[in-house]
N, CA and C atoms as a LAMMPS dump frame, in Angstrom:
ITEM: TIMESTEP
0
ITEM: NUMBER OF ATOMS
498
ITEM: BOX BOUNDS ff ff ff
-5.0000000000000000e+02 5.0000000000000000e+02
-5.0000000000000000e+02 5.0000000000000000e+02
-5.0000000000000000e+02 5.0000000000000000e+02
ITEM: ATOMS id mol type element x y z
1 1 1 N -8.286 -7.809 14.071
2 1 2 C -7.905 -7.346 12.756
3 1 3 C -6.766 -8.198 12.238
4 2 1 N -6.932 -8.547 10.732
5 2 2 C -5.771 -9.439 10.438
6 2 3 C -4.998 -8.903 8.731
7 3 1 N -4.215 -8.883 8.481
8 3 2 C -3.647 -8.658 7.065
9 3 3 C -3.534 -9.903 6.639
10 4 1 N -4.106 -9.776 5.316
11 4 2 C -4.117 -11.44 4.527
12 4 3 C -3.601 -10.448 2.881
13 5 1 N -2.529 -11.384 2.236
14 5 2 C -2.131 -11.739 1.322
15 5 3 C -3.32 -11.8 0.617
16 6 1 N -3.051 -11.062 -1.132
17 6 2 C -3.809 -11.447 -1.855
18 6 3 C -3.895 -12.337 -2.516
19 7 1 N -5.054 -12.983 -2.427
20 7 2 C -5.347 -14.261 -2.711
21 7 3 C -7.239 -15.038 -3.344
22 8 1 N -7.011 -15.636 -3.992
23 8 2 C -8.191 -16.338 -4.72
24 8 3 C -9.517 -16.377 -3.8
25 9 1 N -9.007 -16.744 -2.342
26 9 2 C -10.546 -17.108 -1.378
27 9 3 C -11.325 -15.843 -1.306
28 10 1 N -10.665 -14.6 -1.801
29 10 2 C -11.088 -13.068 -1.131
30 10 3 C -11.499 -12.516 -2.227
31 11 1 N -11.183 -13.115 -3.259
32 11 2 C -10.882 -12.616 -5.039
33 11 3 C -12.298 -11.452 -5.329
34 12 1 N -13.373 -11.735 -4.474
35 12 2 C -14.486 -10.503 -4.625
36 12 3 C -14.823 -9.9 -4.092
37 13 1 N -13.835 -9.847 -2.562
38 13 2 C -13.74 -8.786 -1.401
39 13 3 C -12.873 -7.808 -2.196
40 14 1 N -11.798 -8.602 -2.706
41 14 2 C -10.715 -7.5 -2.957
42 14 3 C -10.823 -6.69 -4.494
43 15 1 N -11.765 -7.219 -5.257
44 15 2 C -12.408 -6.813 -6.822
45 15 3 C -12.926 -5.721 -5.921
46 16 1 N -13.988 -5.792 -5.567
47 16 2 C -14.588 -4.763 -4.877
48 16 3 C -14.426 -3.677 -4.505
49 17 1 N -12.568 -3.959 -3.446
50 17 2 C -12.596 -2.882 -2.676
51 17 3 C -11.611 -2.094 -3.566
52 18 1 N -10.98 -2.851 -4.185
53 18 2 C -10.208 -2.331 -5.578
54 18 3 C -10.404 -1.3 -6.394
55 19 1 N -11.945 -1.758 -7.271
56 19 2 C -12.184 -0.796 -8.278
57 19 3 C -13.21 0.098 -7.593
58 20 1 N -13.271 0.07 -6.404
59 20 2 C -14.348 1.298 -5.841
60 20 3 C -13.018 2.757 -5.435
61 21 1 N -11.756 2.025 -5.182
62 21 2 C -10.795 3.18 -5.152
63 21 3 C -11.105 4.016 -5.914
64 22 1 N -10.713 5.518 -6.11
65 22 2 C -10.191 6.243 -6.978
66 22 3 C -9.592 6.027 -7.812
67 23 1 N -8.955 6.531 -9.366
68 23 2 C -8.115 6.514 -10.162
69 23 3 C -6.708 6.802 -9.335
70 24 1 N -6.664 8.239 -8.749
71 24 2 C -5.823 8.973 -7.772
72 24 3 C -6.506 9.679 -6.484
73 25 1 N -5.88 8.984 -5.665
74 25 2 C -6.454 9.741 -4.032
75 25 3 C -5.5 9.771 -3.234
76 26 1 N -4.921 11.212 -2.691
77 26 2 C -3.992 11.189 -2.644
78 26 3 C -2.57 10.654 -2.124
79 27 1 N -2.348 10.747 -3.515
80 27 2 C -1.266 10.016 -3.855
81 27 3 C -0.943 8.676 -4.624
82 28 1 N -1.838 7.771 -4.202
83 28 2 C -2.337 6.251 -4.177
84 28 3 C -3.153 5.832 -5.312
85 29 1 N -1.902 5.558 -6.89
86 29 2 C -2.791 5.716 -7.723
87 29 3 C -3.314 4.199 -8.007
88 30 1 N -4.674 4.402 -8.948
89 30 2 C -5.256 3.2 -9.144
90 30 3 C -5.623 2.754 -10.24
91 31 1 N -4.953 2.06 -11.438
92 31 2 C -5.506 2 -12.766
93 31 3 C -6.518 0.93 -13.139
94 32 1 N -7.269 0.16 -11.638
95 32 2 C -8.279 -0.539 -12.019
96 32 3 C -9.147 -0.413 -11.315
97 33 1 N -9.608 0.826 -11.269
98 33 2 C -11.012 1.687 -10.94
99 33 3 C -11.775 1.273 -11.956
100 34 1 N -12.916 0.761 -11.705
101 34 2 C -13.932 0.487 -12.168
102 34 3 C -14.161 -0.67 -13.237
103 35 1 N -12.885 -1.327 -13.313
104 35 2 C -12.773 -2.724 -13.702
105 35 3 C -14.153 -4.058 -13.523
106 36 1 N -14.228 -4.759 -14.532
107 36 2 C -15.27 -5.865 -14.39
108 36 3 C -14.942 -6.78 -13.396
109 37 1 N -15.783 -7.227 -12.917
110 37 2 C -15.333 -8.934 -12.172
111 37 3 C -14.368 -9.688 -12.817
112 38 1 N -15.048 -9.598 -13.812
113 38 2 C -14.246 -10.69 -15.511
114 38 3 C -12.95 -10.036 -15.533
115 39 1 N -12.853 -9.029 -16.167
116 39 2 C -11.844 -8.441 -15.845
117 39 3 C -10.591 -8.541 -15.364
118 40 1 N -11.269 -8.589 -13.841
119 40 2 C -10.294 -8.061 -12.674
120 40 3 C -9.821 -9.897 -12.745
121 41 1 N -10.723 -10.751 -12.83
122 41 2 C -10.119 -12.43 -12.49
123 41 3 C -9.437 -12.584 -13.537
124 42 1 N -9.714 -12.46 -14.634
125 42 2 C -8.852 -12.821 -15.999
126 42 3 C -7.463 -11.696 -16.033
127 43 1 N -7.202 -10.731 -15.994
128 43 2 C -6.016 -9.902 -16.107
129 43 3 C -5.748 -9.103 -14.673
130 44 1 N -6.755 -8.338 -14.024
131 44 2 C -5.682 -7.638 -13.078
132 44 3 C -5.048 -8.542 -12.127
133 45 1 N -6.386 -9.665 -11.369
134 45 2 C -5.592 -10.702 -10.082
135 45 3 C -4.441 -11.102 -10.407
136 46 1 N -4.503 -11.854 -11.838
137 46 2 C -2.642 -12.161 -11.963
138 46 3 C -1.847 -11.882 -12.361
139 47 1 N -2.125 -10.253 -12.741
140 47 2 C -1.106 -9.429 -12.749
141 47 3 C -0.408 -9.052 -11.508
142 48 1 N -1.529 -8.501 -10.498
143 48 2 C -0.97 -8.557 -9.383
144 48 3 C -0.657 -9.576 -8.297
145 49 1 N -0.627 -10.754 -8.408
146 49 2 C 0.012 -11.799 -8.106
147 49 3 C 1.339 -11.804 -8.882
148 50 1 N 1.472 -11.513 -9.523
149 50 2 C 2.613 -11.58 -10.31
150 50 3 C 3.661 -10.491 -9.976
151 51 1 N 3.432 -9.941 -9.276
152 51 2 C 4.083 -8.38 -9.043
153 51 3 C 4.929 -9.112 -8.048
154 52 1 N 4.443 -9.687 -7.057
155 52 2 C 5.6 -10.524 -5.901
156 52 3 C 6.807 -11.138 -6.534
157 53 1 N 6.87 -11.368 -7.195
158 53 2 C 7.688 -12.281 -8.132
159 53 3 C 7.771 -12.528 -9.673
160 54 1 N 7.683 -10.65 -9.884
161 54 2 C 8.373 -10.731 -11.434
162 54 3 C 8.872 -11.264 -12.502
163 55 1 N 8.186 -11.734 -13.703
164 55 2 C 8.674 -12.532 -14.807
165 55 3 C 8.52 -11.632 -16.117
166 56 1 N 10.138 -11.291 -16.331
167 56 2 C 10.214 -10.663 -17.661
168 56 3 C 9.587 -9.371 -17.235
169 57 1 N 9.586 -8.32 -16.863
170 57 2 C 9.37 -7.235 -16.265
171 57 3 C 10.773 -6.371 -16.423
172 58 1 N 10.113 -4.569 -17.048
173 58 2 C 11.124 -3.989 -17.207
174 58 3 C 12.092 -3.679 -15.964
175 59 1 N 13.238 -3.292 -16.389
176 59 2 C 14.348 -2.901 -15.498
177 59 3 C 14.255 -2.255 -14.16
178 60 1 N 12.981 -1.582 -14.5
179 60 2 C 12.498 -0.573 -13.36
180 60 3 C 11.925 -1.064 -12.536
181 61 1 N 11.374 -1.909 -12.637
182 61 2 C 9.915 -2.822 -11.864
183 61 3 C 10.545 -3.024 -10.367
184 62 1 N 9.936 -2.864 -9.585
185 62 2 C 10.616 -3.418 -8.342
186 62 3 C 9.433 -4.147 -7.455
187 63 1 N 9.531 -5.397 -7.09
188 63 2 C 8.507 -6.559 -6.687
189 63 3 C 7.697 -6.134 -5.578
190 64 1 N 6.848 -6.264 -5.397
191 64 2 C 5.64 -5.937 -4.831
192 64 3 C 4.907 -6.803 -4.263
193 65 1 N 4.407 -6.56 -2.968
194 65 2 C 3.268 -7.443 -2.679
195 65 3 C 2.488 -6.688 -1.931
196 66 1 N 0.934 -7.555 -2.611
197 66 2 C -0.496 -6.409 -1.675
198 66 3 C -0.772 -7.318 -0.799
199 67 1 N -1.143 -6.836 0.355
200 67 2 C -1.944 -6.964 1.702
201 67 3 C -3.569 -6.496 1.616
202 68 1 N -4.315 -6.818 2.517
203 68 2 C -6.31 -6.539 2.793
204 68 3 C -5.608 -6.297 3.76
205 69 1 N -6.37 -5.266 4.157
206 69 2 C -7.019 -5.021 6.284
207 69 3 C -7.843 -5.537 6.466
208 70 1 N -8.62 -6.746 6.999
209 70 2 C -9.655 -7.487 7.226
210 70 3 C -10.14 -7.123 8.898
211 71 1 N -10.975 -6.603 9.189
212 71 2 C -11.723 -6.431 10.655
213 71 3 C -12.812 -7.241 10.675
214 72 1 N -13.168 -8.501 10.835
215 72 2 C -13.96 -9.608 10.827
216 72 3 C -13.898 -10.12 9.362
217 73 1 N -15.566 -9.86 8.82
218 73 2 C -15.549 -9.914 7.587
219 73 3 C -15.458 -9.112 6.361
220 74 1 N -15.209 -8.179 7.133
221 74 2 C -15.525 -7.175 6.174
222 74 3 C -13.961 -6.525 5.711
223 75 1 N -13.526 -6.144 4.594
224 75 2 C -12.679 -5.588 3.998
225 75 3 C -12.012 -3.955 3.875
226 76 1 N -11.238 -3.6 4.803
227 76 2 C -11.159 -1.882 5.408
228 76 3 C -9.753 -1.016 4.801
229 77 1 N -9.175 -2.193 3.934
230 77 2 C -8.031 -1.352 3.531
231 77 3 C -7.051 -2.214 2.852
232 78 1 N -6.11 -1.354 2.116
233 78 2 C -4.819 -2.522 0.84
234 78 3 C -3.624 -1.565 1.833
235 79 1 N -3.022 -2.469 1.972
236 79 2 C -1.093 -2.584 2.042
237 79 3 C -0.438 -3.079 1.359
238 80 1 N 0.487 -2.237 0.077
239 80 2 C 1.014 -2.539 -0.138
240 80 3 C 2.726 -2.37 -0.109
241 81 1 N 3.588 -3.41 -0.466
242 81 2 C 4.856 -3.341 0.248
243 81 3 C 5.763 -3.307 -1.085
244 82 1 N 6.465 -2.553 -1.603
245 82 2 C 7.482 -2.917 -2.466
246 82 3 C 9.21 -3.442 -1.505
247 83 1 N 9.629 -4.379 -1.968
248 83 2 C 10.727 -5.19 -1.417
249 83 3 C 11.979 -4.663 -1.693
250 84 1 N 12.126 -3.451 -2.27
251 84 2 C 13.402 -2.694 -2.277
252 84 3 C 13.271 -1.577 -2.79
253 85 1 N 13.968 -0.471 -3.234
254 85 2 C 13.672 0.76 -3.887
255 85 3 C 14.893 0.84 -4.663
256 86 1 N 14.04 1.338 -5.981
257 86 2 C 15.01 2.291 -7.001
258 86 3 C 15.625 3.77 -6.22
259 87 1 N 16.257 4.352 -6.829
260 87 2 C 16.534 5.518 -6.824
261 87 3 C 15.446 6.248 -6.737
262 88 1 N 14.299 6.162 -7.95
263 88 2 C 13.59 7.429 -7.896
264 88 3 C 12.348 6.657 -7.073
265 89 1 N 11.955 5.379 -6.081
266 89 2 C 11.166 5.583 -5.164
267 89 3 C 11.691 5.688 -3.703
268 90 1 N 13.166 5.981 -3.62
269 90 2 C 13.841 6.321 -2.688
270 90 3 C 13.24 7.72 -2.56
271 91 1 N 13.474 8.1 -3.478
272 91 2 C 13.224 9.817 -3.284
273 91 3 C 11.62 9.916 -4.216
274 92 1 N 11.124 9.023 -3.79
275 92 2 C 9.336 8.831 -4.348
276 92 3 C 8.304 8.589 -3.174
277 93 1 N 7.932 7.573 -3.668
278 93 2 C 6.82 7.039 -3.15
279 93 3 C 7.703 5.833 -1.863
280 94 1 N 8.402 5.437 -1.983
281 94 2 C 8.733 4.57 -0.691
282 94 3 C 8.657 3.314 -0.606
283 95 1 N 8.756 2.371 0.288
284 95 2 C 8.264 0.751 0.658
285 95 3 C 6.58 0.644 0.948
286 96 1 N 6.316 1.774 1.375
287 96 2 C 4.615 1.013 1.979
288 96 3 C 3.873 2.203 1.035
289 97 1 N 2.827 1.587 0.952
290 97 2 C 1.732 2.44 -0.021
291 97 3 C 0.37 1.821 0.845
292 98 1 N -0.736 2.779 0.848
293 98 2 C -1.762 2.162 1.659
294 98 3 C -3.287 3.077 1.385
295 99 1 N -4.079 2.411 1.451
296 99 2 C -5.19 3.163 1.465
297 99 3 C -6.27 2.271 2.286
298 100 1 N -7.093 3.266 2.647
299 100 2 C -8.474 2.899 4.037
300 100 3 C -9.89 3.037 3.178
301 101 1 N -10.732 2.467 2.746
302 101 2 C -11.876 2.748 2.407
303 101 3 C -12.53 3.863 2.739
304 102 1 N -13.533 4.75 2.378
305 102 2 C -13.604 5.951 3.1
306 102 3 C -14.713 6.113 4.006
307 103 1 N -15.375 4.447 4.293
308 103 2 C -16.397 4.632 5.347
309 103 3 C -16.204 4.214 6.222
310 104 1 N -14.487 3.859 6.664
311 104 2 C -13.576 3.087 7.429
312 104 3 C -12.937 4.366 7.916
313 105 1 N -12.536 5.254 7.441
314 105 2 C -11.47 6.765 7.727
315 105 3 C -11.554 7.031 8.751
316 106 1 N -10.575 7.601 9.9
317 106 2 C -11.354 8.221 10.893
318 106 3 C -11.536 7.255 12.411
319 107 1 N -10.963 5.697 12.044
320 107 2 C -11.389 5.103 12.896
321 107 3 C -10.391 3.812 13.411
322 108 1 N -9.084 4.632 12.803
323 108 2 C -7.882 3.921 13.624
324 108 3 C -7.142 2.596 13.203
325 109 1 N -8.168 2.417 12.212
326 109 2 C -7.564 1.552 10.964
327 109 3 C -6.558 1.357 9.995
328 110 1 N -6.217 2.739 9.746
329 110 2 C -4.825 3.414 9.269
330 110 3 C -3.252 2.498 9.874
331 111 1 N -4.119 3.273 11.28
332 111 2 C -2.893 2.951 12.074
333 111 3 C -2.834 1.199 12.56
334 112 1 N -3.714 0.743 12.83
335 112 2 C -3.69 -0.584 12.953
336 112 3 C -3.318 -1.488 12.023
337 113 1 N -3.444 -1.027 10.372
338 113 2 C -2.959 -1.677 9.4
339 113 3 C -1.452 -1.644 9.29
340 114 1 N -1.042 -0.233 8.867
341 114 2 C 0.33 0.097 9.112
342 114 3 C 0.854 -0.523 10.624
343 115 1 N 0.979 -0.811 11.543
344 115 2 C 1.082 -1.514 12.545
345 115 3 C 1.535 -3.073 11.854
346 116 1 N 0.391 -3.304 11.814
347 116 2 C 0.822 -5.02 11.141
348 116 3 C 1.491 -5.094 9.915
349 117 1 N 1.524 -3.897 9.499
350 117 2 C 2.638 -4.046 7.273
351 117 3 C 3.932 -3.926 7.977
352 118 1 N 4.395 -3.185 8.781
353 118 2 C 5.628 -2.551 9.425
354 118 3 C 6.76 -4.195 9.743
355 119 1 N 5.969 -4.818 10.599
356 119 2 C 7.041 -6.025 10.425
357 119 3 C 7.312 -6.69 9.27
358 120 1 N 6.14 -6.851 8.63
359 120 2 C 6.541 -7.725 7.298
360 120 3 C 7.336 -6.954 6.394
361 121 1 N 7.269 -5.427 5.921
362 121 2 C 8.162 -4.765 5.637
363 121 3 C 9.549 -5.155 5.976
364 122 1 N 9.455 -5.208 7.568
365 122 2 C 11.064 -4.993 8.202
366 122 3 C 11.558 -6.327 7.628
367 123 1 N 10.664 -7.47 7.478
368 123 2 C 11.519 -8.832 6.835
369 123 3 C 12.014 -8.774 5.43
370 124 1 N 11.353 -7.888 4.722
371 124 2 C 11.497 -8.265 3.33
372 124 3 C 12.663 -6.889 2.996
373 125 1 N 12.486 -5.911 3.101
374 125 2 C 12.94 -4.866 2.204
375 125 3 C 14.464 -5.059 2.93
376 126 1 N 15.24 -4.336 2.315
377 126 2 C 16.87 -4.529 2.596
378 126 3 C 17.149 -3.553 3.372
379 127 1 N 16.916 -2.511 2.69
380 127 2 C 17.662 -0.94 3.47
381 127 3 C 17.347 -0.787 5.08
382 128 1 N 18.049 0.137 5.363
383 128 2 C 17.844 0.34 6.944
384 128 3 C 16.583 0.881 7.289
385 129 1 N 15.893 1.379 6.647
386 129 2 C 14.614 2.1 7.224
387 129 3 C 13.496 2.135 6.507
388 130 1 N 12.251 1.969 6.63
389 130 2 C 11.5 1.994 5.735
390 130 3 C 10.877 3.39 5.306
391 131 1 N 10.956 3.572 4.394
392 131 2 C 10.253 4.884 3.461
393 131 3 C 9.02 4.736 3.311
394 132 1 N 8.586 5.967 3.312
395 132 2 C 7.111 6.572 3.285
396 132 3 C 7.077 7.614 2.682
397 133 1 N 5.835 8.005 1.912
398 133 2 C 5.949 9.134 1.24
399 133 3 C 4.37 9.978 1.94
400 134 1 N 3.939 10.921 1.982
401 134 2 C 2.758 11.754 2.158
402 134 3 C 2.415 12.989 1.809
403 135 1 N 1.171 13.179 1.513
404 135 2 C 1.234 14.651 0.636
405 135 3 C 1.119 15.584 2.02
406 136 1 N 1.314 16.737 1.659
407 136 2 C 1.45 17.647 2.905
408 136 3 C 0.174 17.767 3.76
409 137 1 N -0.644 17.828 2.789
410 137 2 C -2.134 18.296 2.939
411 137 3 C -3.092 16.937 3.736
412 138 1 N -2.312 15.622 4.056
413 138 2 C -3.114 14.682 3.914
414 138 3 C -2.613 14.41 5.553
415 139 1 N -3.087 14.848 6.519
416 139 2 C -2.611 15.147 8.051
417 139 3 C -3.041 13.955 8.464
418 140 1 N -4.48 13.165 8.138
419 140 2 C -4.676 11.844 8.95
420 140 3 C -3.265 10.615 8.708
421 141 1 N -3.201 10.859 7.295
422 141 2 C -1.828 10.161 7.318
423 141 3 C -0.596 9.741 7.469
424 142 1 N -0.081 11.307 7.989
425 142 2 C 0.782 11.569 8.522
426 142 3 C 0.726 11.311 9.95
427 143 1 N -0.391 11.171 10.717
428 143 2 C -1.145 10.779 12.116
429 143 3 C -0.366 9.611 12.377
430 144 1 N -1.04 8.435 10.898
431 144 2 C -0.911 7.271 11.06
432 144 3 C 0.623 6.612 10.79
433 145 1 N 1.283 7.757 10.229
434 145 2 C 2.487 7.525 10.136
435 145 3 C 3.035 7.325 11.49
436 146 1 N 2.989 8.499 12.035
437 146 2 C 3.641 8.977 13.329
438 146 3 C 3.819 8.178 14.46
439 147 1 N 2.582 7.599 14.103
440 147 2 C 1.698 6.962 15.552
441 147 3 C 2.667 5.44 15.586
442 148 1 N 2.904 5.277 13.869
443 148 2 C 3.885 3.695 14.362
444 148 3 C 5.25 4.432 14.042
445 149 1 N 5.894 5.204 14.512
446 149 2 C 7.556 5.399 14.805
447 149 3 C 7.93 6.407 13.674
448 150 1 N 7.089 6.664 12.682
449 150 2 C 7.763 7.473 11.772
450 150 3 C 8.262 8.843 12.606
451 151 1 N 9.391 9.348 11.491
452 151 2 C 10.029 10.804 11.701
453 151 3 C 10.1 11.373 10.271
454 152 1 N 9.568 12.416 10.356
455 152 2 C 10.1 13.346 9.037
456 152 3 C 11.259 13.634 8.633
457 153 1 N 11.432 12.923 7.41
458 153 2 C 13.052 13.338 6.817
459 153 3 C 13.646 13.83 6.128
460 154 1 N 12.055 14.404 5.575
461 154 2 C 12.472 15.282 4.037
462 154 3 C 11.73 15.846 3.679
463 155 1 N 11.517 16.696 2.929
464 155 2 C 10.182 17.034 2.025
465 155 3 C 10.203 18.116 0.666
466 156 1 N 9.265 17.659 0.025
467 156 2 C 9.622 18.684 -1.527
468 156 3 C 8.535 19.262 -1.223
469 157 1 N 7.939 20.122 -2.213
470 157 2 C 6.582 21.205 -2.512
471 157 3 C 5.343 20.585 -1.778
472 158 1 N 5.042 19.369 -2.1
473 158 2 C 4.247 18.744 -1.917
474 158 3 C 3.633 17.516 -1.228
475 159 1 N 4.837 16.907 -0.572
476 159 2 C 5.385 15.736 0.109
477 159 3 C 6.405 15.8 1.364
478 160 1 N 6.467 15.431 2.364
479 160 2 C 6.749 14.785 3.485
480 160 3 C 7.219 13.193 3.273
481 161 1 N 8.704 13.103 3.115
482 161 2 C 9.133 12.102 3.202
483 161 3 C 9.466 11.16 4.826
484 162 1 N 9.005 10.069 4.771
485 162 2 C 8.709 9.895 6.593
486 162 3 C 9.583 8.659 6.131
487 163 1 N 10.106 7.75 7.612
488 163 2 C 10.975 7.208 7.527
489 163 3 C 10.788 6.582 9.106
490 164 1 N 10.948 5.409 9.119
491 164 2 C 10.557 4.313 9.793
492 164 3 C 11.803 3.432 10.292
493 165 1 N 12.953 2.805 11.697
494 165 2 C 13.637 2.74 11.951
495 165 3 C 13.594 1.078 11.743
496 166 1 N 14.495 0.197 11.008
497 166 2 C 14.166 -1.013 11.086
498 166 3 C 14.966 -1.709 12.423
């Protein structure tokens, strides 16, 4: 299994596994569900290429980069990493964001991805620990949390804030 950077050679692995996401699942939202090929090459790819390294982007924006889960050839999951936190994804959504395809679920992929985001995280983001966010209800994830070092550190109505030791 390998994490690859998004990038042009994959550009219709990752169209693919992209707009077959959900809009929202939980948690993990997606505003280019069901996007064209055309589309996705002309505006979303370099938008999100562009997210690593922000140009002219509001105040809030905080830089980003997506990861693939690749298990041979085939395409099993996105990691993505934001490189520092605001205030409100301190007490949000966190450094890692992630989702598994859903004919992939179930089969340890979770955890093997998160496994390999966890160092590159630990290089990039500043703070002492990496943040995670999870809905209460969403137990495989919290699995996959667990399984690479997380501890529970918080939680509102609906969320389990987890937290990762750098």
């Amino acid at each position: 299994m390998e994490l690859r950077k998004l990038n042009k050679e994959d550009i219709e692995a990752e169209w693919a596994y992209t707009t077959a996401l959900p809009e929202d699942e939980n948690g993990l939202t997606n505003p280019y569900h069901g996007v064209s090929l055309e589309e996705y090459k002309e505006k979303v790819f370099p938008a999100l290429m562009s997210y690593e390294h922000p140009v002219d982007m509001p105040d809030w924006f905080v830089p980003e980069t997506y990861y693939y889960l690749w298990d041979g050839d085939k395409l099993v999951g996105e990691f993505r990493i934001r490189h520092y936190l605001t205030e409100a994804l301190r007490n949000g959504s966190g450094h890692i964001g992630y989702s598994i395809a859903k004919e992939y679920r179930g089969k340890g992929y979770g955890t093997a991805g998160l496994k390999l985001t966890i160092p590159i995280a630990k290089e990039i983001v500043p703070e002492d620990e990496i943040y995670l966010r999870v809905n209460k209800d969403n137990i495989a994830s919290q699995k996959v949390m667990l399984n690479n070092g997380a501890y529970r550190a918080g939680e509102d109505e609906g969320h389990y804030f987890m937290r990762i030791a750098k």
